[in-house]
TORKOL-4160 file (C-alpha; in steps of 0.2 Angstrom, whole numbers, padded with zeros to 4 digits, m for minus):
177
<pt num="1" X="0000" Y="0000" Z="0000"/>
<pt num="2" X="0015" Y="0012" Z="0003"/>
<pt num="3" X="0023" Y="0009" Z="m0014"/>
<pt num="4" X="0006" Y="0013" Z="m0023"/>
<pt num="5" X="0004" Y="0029" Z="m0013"/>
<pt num="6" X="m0012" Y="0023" Z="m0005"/>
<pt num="7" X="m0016" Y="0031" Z="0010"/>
<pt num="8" X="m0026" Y="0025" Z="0025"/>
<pt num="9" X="m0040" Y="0037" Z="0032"/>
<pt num="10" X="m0042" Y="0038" Z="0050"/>
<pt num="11" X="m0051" Y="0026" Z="0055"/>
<pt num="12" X="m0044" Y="0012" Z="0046"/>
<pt num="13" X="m0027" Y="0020" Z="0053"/>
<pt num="14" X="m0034" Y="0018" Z="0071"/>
<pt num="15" X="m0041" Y="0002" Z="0068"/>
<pt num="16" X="m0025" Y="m0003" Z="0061"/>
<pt num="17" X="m0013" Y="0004" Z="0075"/>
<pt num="18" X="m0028" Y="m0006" Z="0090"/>
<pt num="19" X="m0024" Y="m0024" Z="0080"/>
<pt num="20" X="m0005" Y="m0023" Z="0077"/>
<pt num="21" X="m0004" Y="m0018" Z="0096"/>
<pt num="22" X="m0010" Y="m0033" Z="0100"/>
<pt num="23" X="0005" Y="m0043" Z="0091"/>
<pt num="24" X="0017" Y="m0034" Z="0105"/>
<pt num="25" X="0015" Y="m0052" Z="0114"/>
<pt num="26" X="0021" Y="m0062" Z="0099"/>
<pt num="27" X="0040" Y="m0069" Z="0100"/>
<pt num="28" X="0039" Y="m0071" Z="0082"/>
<pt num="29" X="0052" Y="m0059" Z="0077"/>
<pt num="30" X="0048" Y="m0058" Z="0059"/>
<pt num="31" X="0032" Y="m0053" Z="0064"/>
<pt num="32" X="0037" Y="m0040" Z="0077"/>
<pt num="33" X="0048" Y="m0031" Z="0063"/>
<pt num="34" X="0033" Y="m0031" Z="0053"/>
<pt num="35" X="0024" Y="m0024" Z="0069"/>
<pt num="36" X="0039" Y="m0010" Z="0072"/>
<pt num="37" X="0038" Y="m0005" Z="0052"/>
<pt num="38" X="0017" Y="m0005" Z="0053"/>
<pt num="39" X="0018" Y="0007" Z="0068"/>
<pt num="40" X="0035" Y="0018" Z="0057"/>
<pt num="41" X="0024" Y="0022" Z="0047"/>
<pt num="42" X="0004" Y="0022" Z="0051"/>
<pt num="43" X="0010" Y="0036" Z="0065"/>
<pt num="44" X="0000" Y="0034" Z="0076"/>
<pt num="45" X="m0010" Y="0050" Z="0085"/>
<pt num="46" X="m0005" Y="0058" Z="0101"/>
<pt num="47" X="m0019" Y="0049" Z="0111"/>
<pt num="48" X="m0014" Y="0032" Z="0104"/>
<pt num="49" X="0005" Y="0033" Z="0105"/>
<pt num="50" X="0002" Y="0029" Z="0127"/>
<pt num="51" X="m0003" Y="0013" Z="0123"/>
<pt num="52" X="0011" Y="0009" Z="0113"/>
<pt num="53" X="0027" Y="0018" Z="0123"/>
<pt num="54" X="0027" Y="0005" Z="0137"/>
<pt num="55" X="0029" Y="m0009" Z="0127"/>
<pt num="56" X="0041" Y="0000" Z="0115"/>
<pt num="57" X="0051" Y="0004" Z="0131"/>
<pt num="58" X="0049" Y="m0013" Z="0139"/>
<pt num="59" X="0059" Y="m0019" Z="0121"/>
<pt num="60" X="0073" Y="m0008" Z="0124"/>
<pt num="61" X="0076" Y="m0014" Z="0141"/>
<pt num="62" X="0076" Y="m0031" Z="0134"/>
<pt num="63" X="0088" Y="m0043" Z="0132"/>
<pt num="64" X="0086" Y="m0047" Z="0111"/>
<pt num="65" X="0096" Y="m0035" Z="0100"/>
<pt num="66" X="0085" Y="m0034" Z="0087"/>
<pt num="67" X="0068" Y="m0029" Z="0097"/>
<pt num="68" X="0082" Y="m0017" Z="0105"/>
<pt num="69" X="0088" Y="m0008" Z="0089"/>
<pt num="70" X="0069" Y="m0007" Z="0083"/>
<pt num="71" X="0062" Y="0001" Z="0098"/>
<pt num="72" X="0076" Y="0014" Z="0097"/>
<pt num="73" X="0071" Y="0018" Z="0079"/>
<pt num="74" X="0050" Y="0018" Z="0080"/>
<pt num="75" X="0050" Y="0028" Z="0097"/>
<pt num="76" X="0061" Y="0042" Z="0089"/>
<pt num="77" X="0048" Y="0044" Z="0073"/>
<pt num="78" X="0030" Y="0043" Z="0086"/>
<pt num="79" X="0037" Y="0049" Z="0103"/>
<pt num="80" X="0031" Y="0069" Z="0104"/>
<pt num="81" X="0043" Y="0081" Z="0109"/>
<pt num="82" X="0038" Y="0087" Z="0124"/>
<pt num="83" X="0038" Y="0068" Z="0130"/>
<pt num="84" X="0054" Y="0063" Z="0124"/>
<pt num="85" X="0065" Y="0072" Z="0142"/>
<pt num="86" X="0056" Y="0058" Z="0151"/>
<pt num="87" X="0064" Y="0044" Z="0143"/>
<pt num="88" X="0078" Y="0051" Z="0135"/>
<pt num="89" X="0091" Y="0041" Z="0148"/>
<pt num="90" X="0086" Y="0024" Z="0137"/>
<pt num="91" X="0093" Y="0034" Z="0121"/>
<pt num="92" X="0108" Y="0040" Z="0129"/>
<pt num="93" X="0111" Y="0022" Z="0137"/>
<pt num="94" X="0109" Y="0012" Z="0119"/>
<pt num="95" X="0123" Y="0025" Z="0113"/>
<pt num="96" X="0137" Y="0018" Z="0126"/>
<pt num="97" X="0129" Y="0000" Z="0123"/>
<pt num="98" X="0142" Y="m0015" Z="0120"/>
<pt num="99" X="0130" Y="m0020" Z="0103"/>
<pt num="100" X="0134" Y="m0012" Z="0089"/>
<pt num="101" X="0117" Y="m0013" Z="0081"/>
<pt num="102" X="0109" Y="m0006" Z="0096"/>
<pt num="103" X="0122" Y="0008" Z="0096"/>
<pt num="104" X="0120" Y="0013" Z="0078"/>
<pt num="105" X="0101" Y="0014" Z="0081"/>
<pt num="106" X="0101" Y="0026" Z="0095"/>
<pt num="107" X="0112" Y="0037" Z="0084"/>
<pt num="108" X="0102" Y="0038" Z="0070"/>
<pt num="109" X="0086" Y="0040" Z="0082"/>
<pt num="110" X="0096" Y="0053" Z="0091"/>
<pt num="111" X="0100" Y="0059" Z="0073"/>
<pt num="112" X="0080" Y="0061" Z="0068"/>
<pt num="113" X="0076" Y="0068" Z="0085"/>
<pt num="114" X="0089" Y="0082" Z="0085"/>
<pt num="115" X="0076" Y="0090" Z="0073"/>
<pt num="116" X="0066" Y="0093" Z="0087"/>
<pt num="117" X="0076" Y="0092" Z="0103"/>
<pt num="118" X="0094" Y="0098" Z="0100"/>
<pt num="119" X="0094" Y="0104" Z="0117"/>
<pt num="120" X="0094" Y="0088" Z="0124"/>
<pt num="121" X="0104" Y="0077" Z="0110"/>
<pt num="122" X="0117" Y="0091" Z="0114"/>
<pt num="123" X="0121" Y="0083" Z="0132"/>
<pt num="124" X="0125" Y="0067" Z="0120"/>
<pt num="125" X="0142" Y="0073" Z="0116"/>
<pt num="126" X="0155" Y="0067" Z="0127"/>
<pt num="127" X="0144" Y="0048" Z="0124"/>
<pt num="128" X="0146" Y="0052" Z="0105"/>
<pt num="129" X="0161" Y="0056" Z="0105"/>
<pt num="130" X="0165" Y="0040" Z="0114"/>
<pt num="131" X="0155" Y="0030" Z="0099"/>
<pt num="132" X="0169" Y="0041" Z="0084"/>
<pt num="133" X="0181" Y="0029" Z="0089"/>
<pt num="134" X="0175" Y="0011" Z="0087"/>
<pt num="135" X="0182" Y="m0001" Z="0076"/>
<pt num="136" X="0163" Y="m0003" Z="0070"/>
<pt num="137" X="0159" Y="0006" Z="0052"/>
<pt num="138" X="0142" Y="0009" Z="0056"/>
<pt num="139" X="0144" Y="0013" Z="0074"/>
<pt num="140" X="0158" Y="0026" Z="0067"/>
<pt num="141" X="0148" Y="0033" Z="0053"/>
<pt num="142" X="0132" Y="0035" Z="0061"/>
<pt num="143" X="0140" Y="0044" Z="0076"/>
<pt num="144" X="0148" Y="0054" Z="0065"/>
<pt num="145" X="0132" Y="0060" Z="0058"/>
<pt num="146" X="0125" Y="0062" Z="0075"/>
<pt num="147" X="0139" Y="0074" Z="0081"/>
<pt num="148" X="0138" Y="0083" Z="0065"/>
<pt num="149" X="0117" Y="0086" Z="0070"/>
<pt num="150" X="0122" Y="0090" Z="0087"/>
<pt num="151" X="0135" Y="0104" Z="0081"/>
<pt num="152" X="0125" Y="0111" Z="0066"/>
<pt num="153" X="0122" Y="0128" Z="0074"/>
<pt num="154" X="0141" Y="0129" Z="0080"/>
<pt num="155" X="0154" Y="0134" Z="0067"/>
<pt num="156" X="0167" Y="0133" Z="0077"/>
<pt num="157" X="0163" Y="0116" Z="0086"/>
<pt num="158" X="0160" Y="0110" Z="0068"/>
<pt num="159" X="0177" Y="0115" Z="0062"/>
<pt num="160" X="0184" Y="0106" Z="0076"/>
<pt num="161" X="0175" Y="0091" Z="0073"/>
<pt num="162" X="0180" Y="0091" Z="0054"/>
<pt num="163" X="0200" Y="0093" Z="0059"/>
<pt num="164" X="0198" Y="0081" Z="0072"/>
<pt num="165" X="0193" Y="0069" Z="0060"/>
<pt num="166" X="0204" Y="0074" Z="0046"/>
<pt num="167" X="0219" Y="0069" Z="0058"/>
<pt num="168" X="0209" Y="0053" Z="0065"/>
<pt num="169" X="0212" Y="0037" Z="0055"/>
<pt num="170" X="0195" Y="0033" Z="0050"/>
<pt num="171" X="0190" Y="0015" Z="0044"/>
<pt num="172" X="0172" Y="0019" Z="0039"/>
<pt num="173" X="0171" Y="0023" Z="0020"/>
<pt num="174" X="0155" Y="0033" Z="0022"/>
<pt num="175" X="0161" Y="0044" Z="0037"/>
<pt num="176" X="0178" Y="0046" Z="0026"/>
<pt num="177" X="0165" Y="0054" Z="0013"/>
């Protein structure tokens, strides 16, 4: 339905997002990435996003890396701003994660909610800054991109950031671009 530009109207949207709740409790986890995409991109309203932060939470504090990494990603596309100080401790912790995977999500959540929140994504630096080092290509490119969000606004701090890493030896091709 994406691809052909159809569009749900609003109650088929609600009904939608009430069904695909109930698939939370499902270990499948094909079908709970199919229920982390479905609620990407249905968006659910600001009175039905409640029902689903607990469980999206409950999955960050999880043990499986996948539920983890997914979480990360839907809570930064249907959390509201003003909500987002509350739980903002679970982003910051995923970035100093020992999982890669994890790590590379809570930077590009932190990366899409920097739009809207750059006050608080800016006390993410010194973890961030951490992450530029890793031996991981992802982690390094997608920190990268993070500190690069965080430092928009600052020319100076950006022209650090761009010698320090034009003196770092960088394994990531896409942060070397």
């Amino acid at each position: 339905m994406i691809n052909e530009g159809e569009d749900l109207t609003e109650a088929e949207s609600t009904d939608v997002f009430f069904r695909i709740t109930k698939l939370f409790q499902c270990p499948d986890v094909n079908l709970r990435r199919m229920v982390y995409l479905v609620l990407k991109e249905i968006r659910p309203k600001d009175t039905e996003v409640f029902i689903v932060i607990s469980s999206l939470q409950r999955d960050i504090t999880g043990t499986v890396d996948l539920f983890r990494s997914n979480s990360l990603r839907v809570l930064a596309r249907i959390l509201d701003p003003s909500t987002f100080a509350q739980i903002e401790r679970l982003f910051k912790s995923a970035i100093v994660d020992k999982n890669d995977v994890v790590c590379s999500a809570a930077m590009l959540a932190g990366t899409y909610l920097a739009k809207e929140n750059s006050d608080v994504i800016k006390r993410w630096v010194n973890e961030v800054q951490e992450k530029l080092n890793s031996n991981s290509f992802n982690v390094h490119y997608h920190g990268l991109i993070l500190m690069h969000a965080i430092k928009k606004g600052d020319p100076v701090g950006l022209a650090k950031l761009l010698i320090s890493m034009t003196r770092a030896n960088i394994k990531s091709h896409l942060a070397h671009c």
